[in-house]
Each structure stands twice: as C-alpha cells, then as structure tokens.
N, C-alpha and C positions, 0 to 999 in steps of 0.2 A: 375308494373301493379296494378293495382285497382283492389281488391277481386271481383270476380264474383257472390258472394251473398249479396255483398253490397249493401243498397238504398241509394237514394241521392234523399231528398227531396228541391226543387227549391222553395220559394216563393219569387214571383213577379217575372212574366212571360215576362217584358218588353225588352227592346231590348239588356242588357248585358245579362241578364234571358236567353234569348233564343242562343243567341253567346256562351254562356257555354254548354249548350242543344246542340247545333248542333257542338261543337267541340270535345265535350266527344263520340258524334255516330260515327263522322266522323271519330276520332281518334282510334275506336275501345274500347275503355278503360273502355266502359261501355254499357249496350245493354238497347236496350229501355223499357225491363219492369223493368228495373235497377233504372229509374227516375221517379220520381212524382212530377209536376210541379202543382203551384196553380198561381190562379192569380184573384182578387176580379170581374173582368170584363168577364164575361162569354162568350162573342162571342174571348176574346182573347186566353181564356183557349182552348177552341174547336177550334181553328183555328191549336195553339202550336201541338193539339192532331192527328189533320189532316195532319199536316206538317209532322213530326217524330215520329208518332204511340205510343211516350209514354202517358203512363199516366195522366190527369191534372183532377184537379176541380176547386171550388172557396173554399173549406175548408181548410184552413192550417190547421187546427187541426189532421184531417185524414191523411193528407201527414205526421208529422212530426210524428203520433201515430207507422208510419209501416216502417221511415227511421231511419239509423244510424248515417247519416249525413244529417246535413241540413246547407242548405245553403241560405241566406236572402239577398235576390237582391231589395229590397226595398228603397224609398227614405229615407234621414237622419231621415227624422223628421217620420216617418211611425213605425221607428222600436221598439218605444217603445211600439204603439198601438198595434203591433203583436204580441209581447214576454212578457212583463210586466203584465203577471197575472199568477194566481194560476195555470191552467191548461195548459197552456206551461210549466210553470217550470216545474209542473209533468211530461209532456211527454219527454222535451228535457235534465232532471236528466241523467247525466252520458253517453248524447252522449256530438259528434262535433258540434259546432256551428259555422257559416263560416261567419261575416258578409262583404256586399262590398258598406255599408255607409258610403261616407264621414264623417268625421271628427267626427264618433260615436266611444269610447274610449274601451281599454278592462276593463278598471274599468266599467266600462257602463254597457255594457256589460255582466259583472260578476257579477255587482247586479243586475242585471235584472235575470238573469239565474243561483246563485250560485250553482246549480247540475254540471251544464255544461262544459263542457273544451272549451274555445271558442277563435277564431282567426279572428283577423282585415283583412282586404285585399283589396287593391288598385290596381284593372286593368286598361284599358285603352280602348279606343273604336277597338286601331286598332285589337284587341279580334276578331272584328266581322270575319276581312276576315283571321282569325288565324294569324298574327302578333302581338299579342300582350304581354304587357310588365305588370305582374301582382307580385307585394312585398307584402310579409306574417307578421304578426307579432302574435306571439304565446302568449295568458293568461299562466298563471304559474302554473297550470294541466292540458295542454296541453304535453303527451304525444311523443316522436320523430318520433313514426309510425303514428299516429295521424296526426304533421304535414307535413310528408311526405303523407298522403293521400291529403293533403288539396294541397302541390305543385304536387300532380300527376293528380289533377281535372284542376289544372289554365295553367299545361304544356299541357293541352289539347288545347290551344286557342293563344299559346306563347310559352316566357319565363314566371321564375320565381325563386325568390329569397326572401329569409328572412332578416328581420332588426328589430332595437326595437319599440316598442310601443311610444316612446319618436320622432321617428325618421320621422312617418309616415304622421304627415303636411306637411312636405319637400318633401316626397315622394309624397303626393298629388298632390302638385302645378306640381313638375317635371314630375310623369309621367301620371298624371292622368287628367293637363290641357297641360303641353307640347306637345300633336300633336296639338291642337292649337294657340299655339307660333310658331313651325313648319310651320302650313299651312301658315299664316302672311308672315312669311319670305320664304316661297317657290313663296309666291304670287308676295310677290315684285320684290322678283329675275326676274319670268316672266313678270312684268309690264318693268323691264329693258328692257330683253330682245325685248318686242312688240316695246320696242322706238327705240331702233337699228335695226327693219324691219321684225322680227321673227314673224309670223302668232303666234295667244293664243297658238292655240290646241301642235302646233310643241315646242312650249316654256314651255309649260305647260308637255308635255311627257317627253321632255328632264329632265327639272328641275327635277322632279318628281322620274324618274327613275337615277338622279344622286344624290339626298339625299340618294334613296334606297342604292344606291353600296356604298357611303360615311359612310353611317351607318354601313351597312356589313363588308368594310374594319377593323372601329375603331371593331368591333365583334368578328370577325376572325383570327384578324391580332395580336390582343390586347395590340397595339403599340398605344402610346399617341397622342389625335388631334393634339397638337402641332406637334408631330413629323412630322404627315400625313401631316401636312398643309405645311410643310416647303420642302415636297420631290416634290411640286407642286410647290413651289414660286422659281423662278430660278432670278440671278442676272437681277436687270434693267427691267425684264419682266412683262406682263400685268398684275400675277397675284400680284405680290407687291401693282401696282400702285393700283389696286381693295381695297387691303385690304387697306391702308392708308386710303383711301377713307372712309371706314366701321370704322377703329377708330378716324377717326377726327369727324365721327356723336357720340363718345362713346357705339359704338356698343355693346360692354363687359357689359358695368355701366350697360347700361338697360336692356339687357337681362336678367343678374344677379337682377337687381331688381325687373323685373317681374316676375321669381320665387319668391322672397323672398315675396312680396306684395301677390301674390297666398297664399304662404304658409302660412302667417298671416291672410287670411279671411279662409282656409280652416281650420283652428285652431279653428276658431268660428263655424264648421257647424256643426248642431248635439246638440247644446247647447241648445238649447233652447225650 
C-alpha cells in the first residue's frame, strides 16, 4: 500500500490524468486530500475538483512545492515547458518524478531534472475502465521503494511491470497503440461475422467478450498462444480452415510489422 502521508502531485488533468485520479480513490490506495491535480484549463481543474473532492489548480508549481511525488501526464512535446527551468528543478530536487510521455527518454529527463529520481512509464487507455496495461522503466537513482511506489500508483488502473529504458519504443507501439490494432481486428472479425447473418450489436458482444476471455486464458493459464490456439484447432475442423485463411492473407508478417513501424515513429516522439 501507498504511505498514507504521501502526496501525489498530477499535472495535466486530461483523460489518462483523471483514469489514474479515479483508480487510486477507487482503489483505496490514496485518499483525496492525498492528490493535487493541476491542469492549465481552469473549467477542467474545477470540474476534476467536483468530480473526486481532491485538490487541483492551474499552478504546477504549488502542486509539485507540497508533493513527494509527481507525476506528468502531459503531452510529449509539453514536458519540457513544465520541468525545464530553475524552479522546478528546485522544487522537484530529490523527489519522484513519473513521466507518461511518449517517447520522452530518462536521459531527458534527468537533464531536465538532475535533483530528481525519475521514471519513464507507458499506460494504455484501457486504464480508464481499470484494465489497464502500464510498463516502468527506472533512471539510475531511482530507488527500489521508489519504484515500487510508482508500480503501486499504475496497479491502481491495471497491471504493471518493469523493463529497460532501451526497451520502451516497443513497448509503446505494443501496448500503448495495441488496443488499437485490437479494436481493427475485433472489427473485422464482426464485419465477418454481419456477412454470415449476425446482427453488429450481437457480433460486436460476442467478439468483444471473447478477446476478453482469450486474453484472460493466455493470463491465468500462462500457457503459450500457440498452445491455446492449438487445444481449439481440432483435425479437418473449421477452426483450421479459418486460420489458413488468416495466413495466406500474411496475417503474422503484418501484424508484426505494425508493431514494429509503431515502434520506429514512437522512437521519434518527444524529439523534437
């Protein structure tokens, strides 16, 4: 559990912003005069304040002066305008720093902040309805309590796990564009199914809640897709015939290369 005198200061109140806000209440893990949310748009700060009784303003400076952690939900290109001067590095000397910018580096990072101990981090939208899938990567004073508080803030909204700083373009594209590769291919499954007679809405539940239990299985089971997919393909049966189907399109090639192509622009975000 997360200290109960800890603050956790949020900038940029936008829609991951407030999925982290409302997983940490939901989840207990933190009480609401525990967070100080900022957000440059005043009717959004006072909305966040109505919604979950914490704290917000439009000052980051305030928030980060009174938290031990902060966390920077802000666009790539934003994060340098927030952190990159004398009086953040003042205030944020010798806390956490959390950022969830695409393709912004912990080199970046660490010279923007060298007080700081600071940590990359890549969530996923499905955050909002607490599913989601959120990878750590720790700077090098970054502390092991440290980044166990950063994976007990992101297990408020999901999973969560650690990897290297090298690692996390790949991580991008995979899990930080992959429910949108997902939706694509849950789509089409459905557009099958409406040409064989299936109403959207009934094609659309099924599909839908049968990724859900497929994902669950590979989770729980922690037995290989291949394996799963093979206790389902029974001799001569339809679901073979399916799958030949899906690699004579090079189903594999492309999927694999739509990561990969993700991975190589999200290497570019943040750069510039």
């Amino acid at each position: 559990m997360l200290d109960s005198r800890l603050t956790l200061a949020i900038i940029g109140s936008g829609t991951m912003g407030e999925a982290i806000v409302r997983g940490l209440l939901r989840s207990g893990k933190l009480q609401p005069r525990q967070i100080f949310a900022t957000d440059r748009r005043v009717d959004v700060a006072n909305a966040l304040r109505v919604a979950h009784d914490v704290r917000t303003g439009t000052n980051n400076e305030d928030a980060c002066r009174e938290a031990e952690v902060v966390l920077l939900a802000v666009k790539p290109h934003e994060v340098a305008a927030v952190v990159d001067n004398d009086v953040m590095r003042t205030l944020l000397a010798g806390k956490l720093v959390i950022s969830i910018a695409a393709g912004v580096r912990l080199a970046q990072l660490a010279g923007w902040l060298p007080g700081a101990s600071v940590i990359r981090a890549m969530p996923n939208t499905p955050c909002l309805i607490g599913e989601g899938m959120t990878v750590i990567a720790r700077g090098p004073t970054v502390t092991d309590a440290q980044a166990a508080v950063a994976m007990e803030i992101f297990r408020a909204v999901g999973r969560c796990l650690e990897a290297e700083d090298k690692l996390m373009d790949a991580v991008t594209s995979l899990n930080g564009s992959g429910p949108a590769f997902a939706y694509v291919f849950l789509e089409a499954m459905c557009d099958g199914a409406v040409r064989m007679g299936l109403r959207r809405d009934a094609a659309m539940e099924i599909a839908a809640q049968m990724f859900q239990g497929a994902a669950r299985m590979v989770l729980q089971t922690g037995e290989h897709p291949a394996a799963l997919k093979d206790q389902v393909t029974t001799p001569a049966g339809c679901t073979i015939a399916g799958l030949l189907t899906m690699e004579d399109g090079r189903i594999r090639s492309v999927i694999a290369r739509a990561v990969e192509e993700a991975a190589v622009v999200a290497g570019k975000l943040g750069q510039g």
